[in-house]
C-alpha positions, 0 to 999 in steps of 0.5 A: 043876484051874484049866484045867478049872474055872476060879477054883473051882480058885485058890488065893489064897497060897503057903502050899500051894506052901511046904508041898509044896516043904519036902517035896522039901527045898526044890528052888527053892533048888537051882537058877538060874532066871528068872522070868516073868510077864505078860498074853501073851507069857510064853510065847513069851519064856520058850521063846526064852530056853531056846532060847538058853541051851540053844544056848549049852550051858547044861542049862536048865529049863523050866516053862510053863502050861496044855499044848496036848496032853501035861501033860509038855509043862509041864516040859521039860529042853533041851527033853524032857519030863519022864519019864513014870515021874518024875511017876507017882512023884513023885505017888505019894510025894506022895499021903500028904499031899494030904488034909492039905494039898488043894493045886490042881492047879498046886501040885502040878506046880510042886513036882513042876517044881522037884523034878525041876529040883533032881534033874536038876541043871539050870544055869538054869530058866525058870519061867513064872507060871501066873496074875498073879505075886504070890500065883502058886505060882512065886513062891517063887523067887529069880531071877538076873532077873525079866521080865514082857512086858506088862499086858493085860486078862485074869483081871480077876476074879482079878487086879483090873479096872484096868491098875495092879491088875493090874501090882501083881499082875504086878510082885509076882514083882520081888524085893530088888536083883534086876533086873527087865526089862519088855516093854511099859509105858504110863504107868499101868503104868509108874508101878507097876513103878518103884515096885516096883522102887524099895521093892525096890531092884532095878535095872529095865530097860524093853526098848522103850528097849534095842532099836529095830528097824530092819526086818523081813519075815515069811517063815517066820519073821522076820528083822529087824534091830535096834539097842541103845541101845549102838548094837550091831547084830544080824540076826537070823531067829526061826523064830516067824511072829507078828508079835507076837513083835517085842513079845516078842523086845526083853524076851529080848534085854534078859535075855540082855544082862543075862545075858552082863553078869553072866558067863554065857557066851552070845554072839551066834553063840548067840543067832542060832542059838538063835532061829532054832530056837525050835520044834524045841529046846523044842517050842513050838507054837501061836503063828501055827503053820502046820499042816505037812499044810495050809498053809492052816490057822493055829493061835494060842493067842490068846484074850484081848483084847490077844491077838486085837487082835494076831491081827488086825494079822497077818491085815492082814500075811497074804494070802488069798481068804476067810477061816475062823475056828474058835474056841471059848472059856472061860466066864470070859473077857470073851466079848464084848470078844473077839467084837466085836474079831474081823473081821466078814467071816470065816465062823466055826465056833464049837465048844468044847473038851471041858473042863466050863469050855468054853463051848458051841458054841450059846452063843458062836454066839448071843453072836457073832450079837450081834457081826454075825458070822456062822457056825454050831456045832459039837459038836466041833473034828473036826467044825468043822475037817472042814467049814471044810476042805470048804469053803475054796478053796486059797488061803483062811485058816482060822484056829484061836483063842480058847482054849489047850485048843481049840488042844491038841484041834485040834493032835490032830485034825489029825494023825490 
């Protein structure tokens, strides 16, 4: 299981996915899907767009990777979990034959997601990469549209220790004359995606182009407006508070454009509603959530470089006395690169996850003190939310980060 064991776990190639998949009578095939890919972001853009294709009355799929508390949260119909009793027996159907195939953990869910999908009778599903996109277990598909958000540095050792390799990785779910829309580029990543596109003659779209915004305030929420190339105007609220998602919003908007051009029936009353609505109707969580008991804690799901530089532009967008940082890691991740883009002035609690790939408490202590920062470890993420709460006055920040699994268990903690 990757998220509990890293690489180990990772299987390189389709053969698996396609194995299992002729087993189910080949579900991919029997549904519309979009399909996502990219560093961070891919997440928050594949709930948006379910959100809006469900308010447009759409029965719309949804397949997302690692959950935070509950493994049915990674398959979703309009926004409900998958049935309990759907996936005792689909892996019961499927138990014959894993000692002859040995698929991973993700192998099995996304067969297990594409199956249900097919029997559901889903209109649409968003199929999210789980890692990279070219030799990820999704890309059996055939999508209406591809999307990737951008190109970071994460899974380096998996997916390539360039920004270019890892676009190769990332561009490899751009099919044959189906359009592709990218989030972020930059000239080393550009270079690869026009490539791609062009071998597979897929019409490419690059959303920084499409929509300009025009202004924005962060109140429980966002609200913005925003103009396309066409010189359309939109107002709209998004009920996500990072700051991050103006990034991920311009490559929904481009999608849902290239949507409605291709006949679906959304309009713009569905988008506004639908983004306005994004955690109730798909029950994303984590992305800068501010915890509903204690308006002083902050949870995001932040843990690789691009992902904590962003966590920082929204501390400089946030008011508060001191600031708290809970955080705890993985051992694969660039460990260093993150502590030292982490603000010295925080008082940190470092914990861990209780996952054997967690890195230990102590160890990122002592990494951290390496850093100038300045904190103490702690055995668990109970014990390390206990004490920053004892701690921070009323009009302190603490902020929960650094890993999707430390997230889930504090999301747990801080409800009972």
């Amino acid at each position: 299981m990757f998220s509990r064991q890293g690489a180990a776990a990772y299987k390189k190639d389709l053969t698996n996915t396609i194995a299992f998949c002729s087993l189910c009578d080949n579900p991919h095939t029997k549904f519309k899907s979009i399909h996502i890919a990219g560093t961070n972001g891919k997440g928050s853009v594949s709930h948006m767009l379910a959100a809006v294709l469900q308010t447009a009355g759409y029965k719309t799929g949804l397949y997302t990777s690692p959950h935070l508390n509950d493994f049915r949260e990674r398959i979703r119909i309009n926004g409900e979990p998958i049935r309990q009793e759907y996936v005792i027996e689909f892996t019961e159907k499927m138990m014959p034959h894993i000692p002859e195939i040995e698929p991973s953990f993700f192998e099995l869910t996304v067969a297990m997601a594409f199956s249900y999908f097919a029997e559901e009778r889903v209109d649409i599903a968003i199929i999210e990469t789980g890692l990279g996109g070219r030799l990820d277990s999704t890309n059996v598909i055939t999508p209406e549209l591809s999307l990737i958000t951008n190109i970071g540095w994460d899974h380096m050792n998996l997916l390539g220790n360039t920004q270019a390799l890892i676009a190769g990785e990332k561009a490899g779910i751009i099919k044959k004359n189906i359009p592709v829309v990218i989030g972020e580029s930059m000239e080393e990543t550009r270079t690869v995606f026009l490539q791609k596109a062009g071998e597979q003659q897929a019409p490419i779209f690059f959303a920084e182009e499409e929509w300009n915004i025009l202004r924005y305030g962060v109140q429980k929420g966002i609200d913005l407006e925003i103009r396309s190339s066409e010189n359309k105007i939109l107002a709209l609220h998004l009920d996500l508070g990072g700051i991050y998602q103006l990034k991920n919003i311009l490559p929904v908007l481009s999608a849902i454009q290239l949507m409605q051009k291709a006949g679906w029936a959304i309009n713009d009353q569905h988008v506004k509603d639908g983004l306005s609505n994004v955690q109730v109707l798909t029950g994303l969580q984590g992305r800068w959530q501010v915890w509903k008991d204690d308006s002083r804690i902050v949870l995001d799901v932040g843990h690789n470089q691009d992902g904590i530089e962003q966590i920082n532009h929204q501390l400089t967008k946030t008011d508060y006395a001191k600031l708290h940082i809970i955080i705890g890691m993985v051992k694969d991740k660039e460990i260093d690169e993150v502590l030292k883009r982490l603000p010295k002035e925080a008082t940190y609690y470092f914990t861990n996850a209780d996952i054997p790939r967690a890195l230990p408490a102590d160890q990122l202590c002592e990494q951290a003190i390496h850093q100038q920062l300045s904190g103490m470890a702690y055995a668990t993420i109970t014990e390390a939310i206990h004490e920053a709460r004892s701690v921070a006055g009323e009009n302190d920040l603490i902020l929960i980060c650094g890993s999707v699994f430390l997230v889930g268990e504090a999301i747990d903690a801080l409800k009972k």
